[in-house]
C-alpha positions in Angstrom: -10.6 -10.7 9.7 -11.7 -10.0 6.2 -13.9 -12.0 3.8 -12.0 -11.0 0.6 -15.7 -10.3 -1.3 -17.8 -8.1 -1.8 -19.6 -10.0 0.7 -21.7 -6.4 0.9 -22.8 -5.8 -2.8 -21.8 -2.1 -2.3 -19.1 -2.8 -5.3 -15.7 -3.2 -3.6 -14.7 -5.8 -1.3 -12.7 -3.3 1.0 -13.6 -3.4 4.9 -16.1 -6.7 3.9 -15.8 -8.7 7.1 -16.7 -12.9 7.3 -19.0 -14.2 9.5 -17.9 -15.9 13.3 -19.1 -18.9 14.3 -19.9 -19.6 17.5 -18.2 -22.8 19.0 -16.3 -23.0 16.3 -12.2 -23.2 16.3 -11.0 -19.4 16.2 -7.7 -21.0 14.4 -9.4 -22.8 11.4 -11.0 -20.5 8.1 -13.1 -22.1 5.9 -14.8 -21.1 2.5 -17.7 -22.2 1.2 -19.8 -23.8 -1.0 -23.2 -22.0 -3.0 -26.3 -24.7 -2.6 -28.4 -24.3 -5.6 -32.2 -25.4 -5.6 -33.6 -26.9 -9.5 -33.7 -23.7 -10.9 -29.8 -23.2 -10.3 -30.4 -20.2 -7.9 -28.0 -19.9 -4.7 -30.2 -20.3 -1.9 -27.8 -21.4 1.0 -23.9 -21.9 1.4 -22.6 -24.8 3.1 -19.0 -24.3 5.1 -16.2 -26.4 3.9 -14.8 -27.2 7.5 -17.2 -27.3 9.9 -15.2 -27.0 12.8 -13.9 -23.6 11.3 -14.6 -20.7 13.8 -14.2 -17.5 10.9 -15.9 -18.5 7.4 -15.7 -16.1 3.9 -19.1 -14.2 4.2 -20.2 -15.3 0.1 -21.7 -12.8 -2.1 -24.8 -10.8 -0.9 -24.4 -12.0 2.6 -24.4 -10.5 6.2 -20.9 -10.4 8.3 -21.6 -11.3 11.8 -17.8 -10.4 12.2 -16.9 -7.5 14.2 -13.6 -5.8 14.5 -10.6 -6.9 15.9 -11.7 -10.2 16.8 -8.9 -12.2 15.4 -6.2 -12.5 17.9 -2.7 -12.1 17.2 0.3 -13.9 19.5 2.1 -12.3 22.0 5.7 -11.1 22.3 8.4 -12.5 24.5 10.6 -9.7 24.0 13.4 -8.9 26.3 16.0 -6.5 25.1 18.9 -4.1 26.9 21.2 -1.5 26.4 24.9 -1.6 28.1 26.8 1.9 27.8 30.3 3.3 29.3 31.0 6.8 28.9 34.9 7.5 29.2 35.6 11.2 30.0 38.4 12.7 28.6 39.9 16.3 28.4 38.3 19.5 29.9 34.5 20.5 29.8 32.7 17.7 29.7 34.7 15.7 26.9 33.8 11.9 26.4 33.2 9.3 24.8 30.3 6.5 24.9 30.5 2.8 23.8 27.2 1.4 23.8 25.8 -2.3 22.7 21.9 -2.3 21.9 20.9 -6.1 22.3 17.0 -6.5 21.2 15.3 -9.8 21.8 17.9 -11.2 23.7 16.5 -14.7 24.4 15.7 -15.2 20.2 12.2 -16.1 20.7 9.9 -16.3 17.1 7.7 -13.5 17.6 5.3 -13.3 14.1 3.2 -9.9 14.8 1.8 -7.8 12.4 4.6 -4.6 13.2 7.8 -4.6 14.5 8.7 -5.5 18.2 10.3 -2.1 19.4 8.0 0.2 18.0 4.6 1.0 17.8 4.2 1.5 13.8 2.4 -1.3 11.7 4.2 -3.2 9.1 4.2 -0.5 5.9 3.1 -2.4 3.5 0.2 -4.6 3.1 1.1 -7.4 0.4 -0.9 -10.0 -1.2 0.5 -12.6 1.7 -0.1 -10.1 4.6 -3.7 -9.1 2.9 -4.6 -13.1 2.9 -3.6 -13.9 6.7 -6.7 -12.3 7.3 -9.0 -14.4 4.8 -11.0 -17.4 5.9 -10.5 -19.4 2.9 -7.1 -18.7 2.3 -4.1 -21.0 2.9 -1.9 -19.3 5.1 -5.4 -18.0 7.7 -4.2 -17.8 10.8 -0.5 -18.4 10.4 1.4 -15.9 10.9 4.7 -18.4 10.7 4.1 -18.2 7.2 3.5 -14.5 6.6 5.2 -12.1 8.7 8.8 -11.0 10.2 10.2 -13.9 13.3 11.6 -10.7 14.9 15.4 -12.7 14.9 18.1 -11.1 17.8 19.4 -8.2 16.3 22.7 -6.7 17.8 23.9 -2.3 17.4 27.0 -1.4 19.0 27.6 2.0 18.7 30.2 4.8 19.8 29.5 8.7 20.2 31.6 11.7 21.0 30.3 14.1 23.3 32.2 17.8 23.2 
């Protein structure tokens, strides 16, 4: 989870986490809201939903964040692989049919990577970037961001000499 600030004051808003709050709702982000005193100087921020459970941590604040907090949903992922090798001629000749069937069932899966493999997603784009802001939109809904994972089907054949 990422506040999407230089929350830090060190320049850059890379690796600038947002704060947790306790009992709130890990699901719901929130922004918030500078309170100024009479001399219009920040001197608190109020969340914008307080039932939020990950807030943006504002400029020149401390993220009580740590990594890898935010959850992401699991996979129901059944897949198989039918083959039929079919020998033919003298020394070990054939011929293989296969059909590769990967999530058999069709279940949504929305994860951050692909189902079969261990390899992250390659790119990280402005909607991808923002599934891990508080404030943002599309927080937390990974519906709205990444891949469903749909049933994909290879059948394949392969000569063997």
């Amino acid at each position: 989870m990422q506040s999407g600030l230089d929350s830090n004051l060190n320049g850059d808003s890379g690796g600038d986490r947002g704060a947790l709050i306790a009992g709130g709702n890990p699901l719901i982000g929130s922004g918030t809201t500078a309170l100024k005193n009479s001399a219009g100087d920040t001197v608190a921020f109020l969340m914008n939903n307080p039932a939020a459970g990950y807030v943006t941590a504002p400029k020149g604040t401390l993220s009580t964040a740590g990594r890898n907090t935010e959850r992401m949903n699991p996979t129901d992922d059944i897949d198989a692989t039918i083959a039929k090798s079919i020998s033919f001629g003298e020394k070990g000749r054939r011929v293989q049919f296969a059909g590769r069937f990967f999530n058999i069932l069709n279940h949504s899966q929305y994860i951050g990577g692909n189902i079969s493999d261990v390899a992250p997603i390659g790119f990280t784009s402005t909607a991808v970037h923002n599934f891990t802001i508080p404030s943002s939109s599309v927080f937390h809904e990974a519906s709205q961001v990444f891949s469903s994972n749909p049933r994909s089907i290879t059948i394949s054949a392969k000569f063997i000499f």
